[in-house]
Every structure is written in structure tokens, then in C-alpha cells.
N, C-alpha and C positions, 0 to 999 in steps of 0.2 A: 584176382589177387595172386600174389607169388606163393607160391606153396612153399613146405616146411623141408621137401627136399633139397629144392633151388637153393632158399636160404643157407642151407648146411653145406653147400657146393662154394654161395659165396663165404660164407663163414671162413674156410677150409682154405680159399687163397687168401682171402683176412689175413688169414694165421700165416700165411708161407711171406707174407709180408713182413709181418710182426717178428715173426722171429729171422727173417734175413736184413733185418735191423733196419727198416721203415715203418716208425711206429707213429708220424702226423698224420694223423686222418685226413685232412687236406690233401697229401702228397701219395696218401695209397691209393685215394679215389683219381688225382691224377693220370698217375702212371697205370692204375686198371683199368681209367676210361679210354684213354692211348690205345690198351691193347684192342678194347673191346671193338673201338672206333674202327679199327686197322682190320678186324674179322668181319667189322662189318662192310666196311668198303669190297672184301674179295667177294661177302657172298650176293651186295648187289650188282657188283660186276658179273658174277657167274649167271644169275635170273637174267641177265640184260642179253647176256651170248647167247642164254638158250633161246631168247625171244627173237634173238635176231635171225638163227641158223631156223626158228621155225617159221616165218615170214621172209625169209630167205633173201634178209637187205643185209649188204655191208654192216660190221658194227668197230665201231673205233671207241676203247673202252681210257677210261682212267691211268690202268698199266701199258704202257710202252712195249711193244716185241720183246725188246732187251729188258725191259721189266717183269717179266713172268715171272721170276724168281722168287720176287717180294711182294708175293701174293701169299695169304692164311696160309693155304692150302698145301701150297708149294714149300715155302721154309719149317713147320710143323711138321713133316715129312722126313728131314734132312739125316732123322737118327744120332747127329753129334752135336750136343748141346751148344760146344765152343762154336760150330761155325753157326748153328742158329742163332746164336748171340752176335757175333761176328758182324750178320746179314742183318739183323734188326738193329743192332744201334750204328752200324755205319753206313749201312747203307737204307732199310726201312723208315728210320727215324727220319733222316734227314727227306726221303721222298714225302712223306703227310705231312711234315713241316712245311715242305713248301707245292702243297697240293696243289692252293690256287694260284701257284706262281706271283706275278707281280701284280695283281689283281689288290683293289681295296676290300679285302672283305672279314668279313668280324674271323673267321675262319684263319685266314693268312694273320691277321694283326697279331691277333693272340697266343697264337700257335712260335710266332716269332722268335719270343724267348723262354720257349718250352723246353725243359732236359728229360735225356733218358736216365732215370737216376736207381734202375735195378743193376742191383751191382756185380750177380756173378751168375755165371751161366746155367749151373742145375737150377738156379733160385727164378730165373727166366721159363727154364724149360719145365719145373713145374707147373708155374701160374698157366702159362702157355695151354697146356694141357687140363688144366682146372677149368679156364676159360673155355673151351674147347671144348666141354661137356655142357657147357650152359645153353639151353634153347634159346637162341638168340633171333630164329626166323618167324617168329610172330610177334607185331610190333608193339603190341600189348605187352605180353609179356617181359618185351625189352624194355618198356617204360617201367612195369613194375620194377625189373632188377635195378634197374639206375637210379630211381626213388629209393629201393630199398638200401643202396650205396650209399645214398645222401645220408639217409636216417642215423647212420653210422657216425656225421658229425656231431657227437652226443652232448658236446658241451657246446657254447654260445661261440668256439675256433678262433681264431687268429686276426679274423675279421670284423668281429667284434656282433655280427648277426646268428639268429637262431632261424632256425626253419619254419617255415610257415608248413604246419602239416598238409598234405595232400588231399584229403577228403574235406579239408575247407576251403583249400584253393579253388579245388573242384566243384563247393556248394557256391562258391562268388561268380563263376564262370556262369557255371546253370542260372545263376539268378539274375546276368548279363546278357548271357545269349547273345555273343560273337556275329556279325554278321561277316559274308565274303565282302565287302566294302569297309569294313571298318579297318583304323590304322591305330594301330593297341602299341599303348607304350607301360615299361615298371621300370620307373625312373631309380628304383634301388633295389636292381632285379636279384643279387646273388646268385642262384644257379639256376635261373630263366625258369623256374615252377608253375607263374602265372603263366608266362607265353606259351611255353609245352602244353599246359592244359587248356591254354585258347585255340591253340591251332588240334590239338587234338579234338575238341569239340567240334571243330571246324569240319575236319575232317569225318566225323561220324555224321553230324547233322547236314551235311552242304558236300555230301560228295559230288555234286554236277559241277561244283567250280570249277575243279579239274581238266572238266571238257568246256571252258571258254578259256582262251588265250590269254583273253586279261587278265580275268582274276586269277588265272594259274600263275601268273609271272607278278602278280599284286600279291598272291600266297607268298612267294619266295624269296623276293625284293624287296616290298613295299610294305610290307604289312605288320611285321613286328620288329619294336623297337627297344631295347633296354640298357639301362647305364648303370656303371656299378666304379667304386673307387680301388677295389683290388684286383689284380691279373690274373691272382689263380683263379676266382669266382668268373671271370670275365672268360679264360679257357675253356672250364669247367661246362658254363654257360652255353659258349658257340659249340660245343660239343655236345651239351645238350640238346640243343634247336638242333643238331645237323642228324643226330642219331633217333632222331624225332621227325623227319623228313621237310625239316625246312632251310634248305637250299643255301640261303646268303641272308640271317639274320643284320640288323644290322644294330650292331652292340658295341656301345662305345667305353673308354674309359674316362668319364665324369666325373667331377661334384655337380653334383644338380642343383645343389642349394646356390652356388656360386655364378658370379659374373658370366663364367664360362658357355654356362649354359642360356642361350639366347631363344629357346623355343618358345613358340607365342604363337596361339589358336593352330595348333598344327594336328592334335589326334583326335581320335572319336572316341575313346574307351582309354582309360587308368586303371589297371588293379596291381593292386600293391598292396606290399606290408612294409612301411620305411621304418627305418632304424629308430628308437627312439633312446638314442644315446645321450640327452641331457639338451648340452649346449653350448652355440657357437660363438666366435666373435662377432660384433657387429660386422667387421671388414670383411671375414669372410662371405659372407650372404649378399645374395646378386640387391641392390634397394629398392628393385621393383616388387619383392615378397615384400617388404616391410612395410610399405605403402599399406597396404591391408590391416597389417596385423605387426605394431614393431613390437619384435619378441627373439630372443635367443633360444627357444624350444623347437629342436628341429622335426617334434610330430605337428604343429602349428604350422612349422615354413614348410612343409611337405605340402597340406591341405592349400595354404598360399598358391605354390607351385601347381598344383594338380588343375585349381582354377584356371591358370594365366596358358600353360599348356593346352589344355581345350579348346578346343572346333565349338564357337554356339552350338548346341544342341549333344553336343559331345558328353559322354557320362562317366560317370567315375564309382569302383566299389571300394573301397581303400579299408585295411584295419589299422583305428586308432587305440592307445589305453583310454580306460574310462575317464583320465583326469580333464581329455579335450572337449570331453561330455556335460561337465561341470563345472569345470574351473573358472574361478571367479576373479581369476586376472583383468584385467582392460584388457589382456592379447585374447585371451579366451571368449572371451564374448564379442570382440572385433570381428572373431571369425566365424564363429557361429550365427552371430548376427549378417553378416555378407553371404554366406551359405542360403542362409533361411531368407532374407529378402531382396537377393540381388540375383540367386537362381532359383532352382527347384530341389529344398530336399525331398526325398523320397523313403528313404527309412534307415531306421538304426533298430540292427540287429545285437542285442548284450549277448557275449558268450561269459560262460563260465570260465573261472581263474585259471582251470585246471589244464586247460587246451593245448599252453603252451610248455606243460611239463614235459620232459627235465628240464628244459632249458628255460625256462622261468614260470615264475606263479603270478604274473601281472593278467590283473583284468584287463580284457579288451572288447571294444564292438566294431561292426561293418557299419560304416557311415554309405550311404550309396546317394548318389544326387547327380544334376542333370547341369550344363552350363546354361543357363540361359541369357543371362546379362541382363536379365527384364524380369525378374522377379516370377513368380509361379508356383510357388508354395502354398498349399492350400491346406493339408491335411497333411501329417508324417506320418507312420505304420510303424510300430515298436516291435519287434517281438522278442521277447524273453527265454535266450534257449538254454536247459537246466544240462542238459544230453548230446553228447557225439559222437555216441556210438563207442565211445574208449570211456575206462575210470579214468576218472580224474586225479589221479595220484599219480606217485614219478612211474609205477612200471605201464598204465595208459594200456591194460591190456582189453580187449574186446568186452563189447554186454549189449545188451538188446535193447535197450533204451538209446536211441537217436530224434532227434528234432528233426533234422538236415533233412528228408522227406518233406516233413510237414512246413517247413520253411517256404522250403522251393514251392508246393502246393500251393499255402495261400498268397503266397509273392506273385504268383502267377495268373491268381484270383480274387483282384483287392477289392473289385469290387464286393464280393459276399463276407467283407472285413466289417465292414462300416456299421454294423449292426453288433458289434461285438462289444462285448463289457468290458469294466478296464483290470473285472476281478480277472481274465482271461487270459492266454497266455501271450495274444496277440491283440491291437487293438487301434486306433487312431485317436492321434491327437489334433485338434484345431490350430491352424498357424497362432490365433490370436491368442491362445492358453501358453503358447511356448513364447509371446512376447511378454506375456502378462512375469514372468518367470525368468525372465534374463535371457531369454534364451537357452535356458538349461536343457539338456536333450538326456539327463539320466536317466533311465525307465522307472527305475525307483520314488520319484517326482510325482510320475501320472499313476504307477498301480494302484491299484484296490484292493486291499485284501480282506477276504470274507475271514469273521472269527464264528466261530460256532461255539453257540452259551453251553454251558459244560453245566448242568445241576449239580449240588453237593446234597450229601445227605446232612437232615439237622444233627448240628454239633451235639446234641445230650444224645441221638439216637450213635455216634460216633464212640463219644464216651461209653456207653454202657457197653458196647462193641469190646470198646480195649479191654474196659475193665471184666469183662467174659474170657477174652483169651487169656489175662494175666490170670485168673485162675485156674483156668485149664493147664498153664505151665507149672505154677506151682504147686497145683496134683502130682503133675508131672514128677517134680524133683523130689516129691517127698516120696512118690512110687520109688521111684531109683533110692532114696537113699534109706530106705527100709528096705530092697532089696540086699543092699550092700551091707547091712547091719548083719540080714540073715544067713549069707555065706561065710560073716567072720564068725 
């Protein structure tokens, strides 16, 4: 976790933003993921020289001979703001802009029509130096500061998306388990959270990938995929994956609900949180989603989509609001009905309202299922998590009550589920209860809830109760008011 110092470091360029008159949080996180980006290129560059002068091969690095200049190390050195300013937006800026040259890659795309938009040279050579205190050489901790950058978009932004907080993305992955083979697409990634924390898992659980060829070049090419409809998210994003050590995401600029998007049985793994911004035109939506399910709800044509995009056997963890849970539309039951017998669901996870405070109080759950095209739904698994480790009110600060453990635990162990009651916090349902029922997948549907007989005492022994204390009081008062007679 980022400690309270870090925090107060990034705080502290926050403010040197704020007050030199960049107050979008979209546009600070920008231009401080640039800088960061740009410190971080010099100091893999510098580990790479030292590795090379100690195994004593040639090294041909990123910067140019002639480019030494516009290296961290080098212009942060320079002592006069103007020309560090000078060096970085005329000539730095434009060298990361065009890192990978004429190259297709999420990197160069997006980078394209990037601006340097810090306006005046002290206001540089502070951040500069702000930046420059940050412990940015353990990768961890670079993930935490850039997550905690994110968090900073505090309202629902310009985008019109909220954040999917971190320790849930993290519980969807765990409960996925990323393989090196798999090809992981978040068809409405925003700032690539799910993909950072796949290939981050990747990299803790499957460090040998590394040393086979393929899958090293499957890691950094091939493996992760995401589409999003705005360019700062989409920057943001490829800066994300690259500052996260994945090489050449490949992240497009999308509608995924649309024509445009042509992909069919192509990934193994979906996680996502889509937009559930209401609703679209008929026109706009590709008509192979609505074959399924015809509906203008774009959490519906998302689930549509997530199907038609899957490898047979390919699985999906997706968060829906609870109304896709229940809703007693024809679209609603179209698709839940195609879920439950035409693949494998596997289980719905209910979180509490609170999850996604501040940025909204809508209920939502993890719907997680398998493509099969051949039916295989045998039994779903509910679990009901009250806890996440945050209050669930808008300041979401820490507490000791977390599910997320005990989640992953019996997710892991369904078979010692099946014996579980449904007063319980987790438990199974029979496909044939959830046809019997519309296919309704609430949890609140199948729970149990134990009441415990509460005994009253008999009413006359209640009565004679009152009627003792009422005179006890008014002993009382009459004490007091022959006191008060006595002093006049």
C-alpha cells in the first residue's frame, strides 16, 4: 500500500498544479503521467547500461548519442528552469511522442495528439523536483502511486465513467486466475485497471513465462486488449500498461457496442465494469447483440457482446447493477435465459451499494460464467458480501470487516459449498429453481433468513412494571417539591 508520506508528496504536486491553473483532474493526471513516464524511461535505460557494462556486450539504448540530454537525470540537473523547460517541451515532449516512431502501436497512436500543457517554467521545475522525490524504482509501489492518481478522478469526469476500485478488480482477477495463454480483452477499459492487474498477477504467479520466448512476446503483443471511446482514457491507459511493463498493449479507440466492432470467438477471458449509461439507438448497436437480447440497455448489450467475443470455453467476470439480476423485461430475461442455458453460469457475487462511493450508490454484482454454446449450468454459487474492507459511505475509509478473503477462499473450494444452507452467506442454487423463477439470479430470491423467537414478558406482569415506576417518579416529584417549599 502507498504510505501517508508518498501520498503527501503526491498531494503537494496536486497543489503546484492547482494553483498554476490546471485544475481537470483528467489533465493533471495527464501531464504528471508524461512526467512520470519520461523518469521512468531514463531509469530503465540506466539498469539496462549497467547490465550491459557488467556482462560486457554492446548496449544500444532508447536515447540517441545526441540524445543524452533528454534524459531525467540529465535536464533536472540543468540549474535554470527556462532552459529545462525549453529542453522538455521542445525538444523531450516531442522525442516520447514519437518513441515508437512509425510503428502501429497503442503507445505511438495515442500519444499522437498529446500536449504539453504546463505553462511556465518555475511551475515545471517544481513538479520536476516533486516528482523526483517519488520512489518510483519498485514496481509496486509505482502501481500503487498511479492507482492513487487515478482515485483522484473523484467525480464520475468528462467521460462519463467512475472507477472501478482497485481491491475489486484485484478480487475478480484472483477469482480468474490469468493464465500465460490466455488473450484478456475490457472492451470499455478506461484506464486499463483490469489489464494492469491481469498482467500483474501474471507476473507474480507465472514468473517462468518470461524465460520462454513465446509467451514473453504473447505477454507484450498478444495478450492484452482494450477499447474505450475517449483519447485521454485511451493515453492514460497505454501509459498505464507501458509503466506496468507491458511493452505494446494493443488498445484501440472503439464503440464496442457498434458495427465497428467485428470481433467474434477471439478471447479467452473478459473483465470489465461497462458503462451503464442508460441507452442507445437502435442504429447505433452492431444487430448481431440484439439477436439475443433486442434492448437499448447498454449493461445488457455489454453481456450480449462479452458472449459473441469469446473463444468456446473462454470466461468472462463482468460487474453488472442488480436490475440485470432481476429485470423483468423480455430483454432481461432473454439474457439471462442464454447465459443460464446456452453456457455455464458459474456464480453471482451481490456487493453492497456502497462500493462504488463517491462516485455512485448503485447496487451491483460480479456475474462470472464460461462460453460454452452447449449449455452446462448445473448449480450457480451466490455469495452475499456485506464487507470490503472500506465503510461504505462517501469517505470509504478502512475497517476490518472484508469478505474479499473469504470469497476467493470458497470460490476456490466449491466443492465444500454444496452442503451449505441458504440461511448462509454463500450457497447453491439448482439450474432448475432458477428456471422455475424466470431466471431471476437476485440473491435475495433464494436467501433464508433465520428469525429468532424473541419471548415477551405477560402483558399484566408489564403493567404492574409501569405502574411501580410511575410511582416511584412521583415520590420523586413530590420529594423535590417539598424540598423547594423548604428553602422558600
Amino acid at each position: 500500500m502507498i504510505t501517508g508520506e508518498i501520498k503527501n508528496k503526491v498531494d503537494k504536486i496536486w497543489e503546484t498544479f492547482w494553483t498554476g491553473g490546471i485544475t481537470n483532474p483528467l489533465t493533471v493526471i495527464e501531464q504528471f503521467t508524461y512526467l512520470l513516464f519520461i523518469k521512468s524511461l531514463d531509469e530503465a535505460e540506466t539498469i539496462k547500461e549497467k547490465e550491459a557494462e557488467i556482462l560486457g556486450i554492446p548496449f544500444e539504448g532508447i536515447f540517441p548519442e545526441d540524445k543524452q540530454h533528454l534524459r531525467w537525470h540529465r535536464f533536472k540537473n540543468l540549474g535554470s528552469p527556462e532552459e529545462m523547460y525549453r529542453i522538455v517541451s521542445d525538444e523531450v515532449f516531442p522525442f516520447i511522442k514519437n518513441l515508437h516512431g512509425q510503428e502501429d502501436s497503442a503507445y505511438s497512436k495515442y500519444m499522437s495528439d498529446a500536449m504539453f500543457l504546463i505553462p511556465t517554467a518555475n511551475m515545471l521545475a517544481k513538479i520536476v523536483e516533486g516528482i523526483d522525490n517519488l520512489p518510483l524504482d519498485d514496481r509496486d509501489v509505482q502501481g500503487d502511486l498511479y492507482e492513487y492518481l487515478l482515485s483522484k478522478l473523484s467525480t464520475s469526469g468528462t467521460n462519463g465513467q467512475f472507477r472501478t476500485p482497485r481491491h475489486i478488480i484485484q478480487m475478480m482477477v484472483e477469482l480468474m486466475k490469468p493464465t500465460p495463454e490466455d488473450i484478456i480483452i475490457d472492451p470499455a477499459m478506461g484506464t486499463a485497471g483490469f489489464l494492469v492487474a491481469a498482467s500483474e498477477y501474471l507476473r507474480k504467479h507465472h514468473q517462468d513465462l518470461f524465460l520462454v520466448q513465446g509467451l514473453k512476446e504473447h505477454y507484450h503483443n498478444t495478450m492484452f486488449y482494450g477499447n474505450d471511446m475517449d483519447r485521454t482514457m485511451l493515453r492514460i491507459g497505454a501509459m498505464n500498461m507501458m509503466l506496468h511493463g507491458v511493452n505494446n498493449p494493443n488498445i484501440e479507440y472503439r464503440d464496442s457496442l457498434s458495427e465497428m466492432n467485428k470481433d467474434q470467438d477471439k478471447y479467452t477471458l473478459v473483465l470489465a465494469n461497462p458503462p451503464f449509461k442508460g441507452s442507445l439507438d437502435y442504429e447505433a448497436v452492431s444487430n448481431d447483440l440484439l439477436k439475443i437480447a433486442k434492448t437499448k440497455k447498454t449493461e445488457l448489450l455489454f453481456l450480449s457482446l462479452f458472449i459473441r467475443i469469446l473463444k468456446p470455453g473462454g470466461r468472462a467476470a463482468v460487474i453488472v447493477p442488480d436490475g440485470v439480476l432481476f429485470g423483468s423485461s423480455t430483454a432481461h430475461k432473454a439474457i439471462r435465459k442464454e447465459i443460464i442455458e446456452n453456457h455455464k453460469l458459474e456464480a453471482i457475487i451481490s456487493m453492497p451499494s456502497g462500493v462504488f462511493k463517491p462516485y455512485a450508490g448503485v447496487s451491483t454484482a460480479i456475474i462470472i460464467f464460461t462460453k460454452t454454446g452447449a449449455g452446462g449450468t448445473n448449480h450457480v454459487w451466490f455469495y452475499d458480501m456485506k464487507a470490503d474492507g472500506f465503510s461504505l459511505d462517501d469517505k470509504r475509509t478502512p475497517i476490518e470487516e472484508n469478505d474479499i478473503p473469504d470469497i476467493i477462499s470458497r470460490f476456490n473450494n466449491l466443492e465444500a459449498e454444496k452442503e451449505r444452507k441458504r440461511t448462509e452467506q454463500s450457497f447453491f442454487v439448482p439450474v432448475e429453481e432458477l428456471r422455475e423463477n424466470d431466471y431471476d439470479l437476485s440473491i435475495n430470491k433464494y436467501k433464508e433468513i433465520e428469525y429468532e423467537e424473541i419471548e415477551y414478558e405477560n402483558p399484566m406482569e408489564i403493567l404492574k412494571k409501569i405502574g411501580t415506576y410511575e410511582k416511584e417518579i412521583m415520590d420523586g416529584l413530590k420529594e423535590i417539591e417539598n424540598l423547594i417549599k423548604g428553602a422558600n
